[in-house]
C-alpha positions, 0 to 999 in steps of 0.5 A: 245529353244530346239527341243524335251525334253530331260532327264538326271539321277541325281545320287546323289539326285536320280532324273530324271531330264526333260528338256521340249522343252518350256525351263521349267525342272521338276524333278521326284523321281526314287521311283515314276518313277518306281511305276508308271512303266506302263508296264503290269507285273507292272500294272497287266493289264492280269487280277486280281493280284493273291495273291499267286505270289511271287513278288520281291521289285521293284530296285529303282536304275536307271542304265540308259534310252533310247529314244524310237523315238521321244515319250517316254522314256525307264528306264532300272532298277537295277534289269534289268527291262526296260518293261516300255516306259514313254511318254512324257505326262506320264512324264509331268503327273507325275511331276504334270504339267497334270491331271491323266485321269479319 
């Protein structure tokens, strides 16, 4: 049985592709990884979104990702964005295997 979780981008079915440490693989869709993008510029966490900002569409085109220790990982986008760090359980979360918190 591996040590830690692992994950691998699969171009072509556009999946990220989570090999848990238990043996067991989930696979999470690169539109919703990065809908789910947990950084505060995404998740407009400073305050109220303001209706006159400009936002461009988000690039659902996964270039690579990063370890971040033994934690999360890191998604570097096609637009350049990579603010987001996914926890494990964040992962688990969005491949439906844990409840969202309340």
């Amino acid at each position: 049985m591996p040590k830690s979780n692992s994950v691998r981008k699969d171009d072509e079915q556009k999946l990220l592709v989570v090999k848990w440490k238990d043996g067991s693989t989930s696979e999470i869709e690169w539109k919703k990884l990065r809908d789910s993008c947990p950084c505060a510029e995404c998740t407009e966490i400073h305050g109220p979104a303001d209706p006159l900002r400009l936002k461009l569409a988000p690039n659902y085109n996964l270039a690579s990702v990063e370890y971040i220790g033994n934690y999360a990982v890191q998604p570097r986008w096609g637009d350049g964005h990579s603010a987001g760090l996914y926890s494990w359980n964040y992962l688990r979360e969005l491949a439906g295997l844990m409840p969202a918190p309340q």
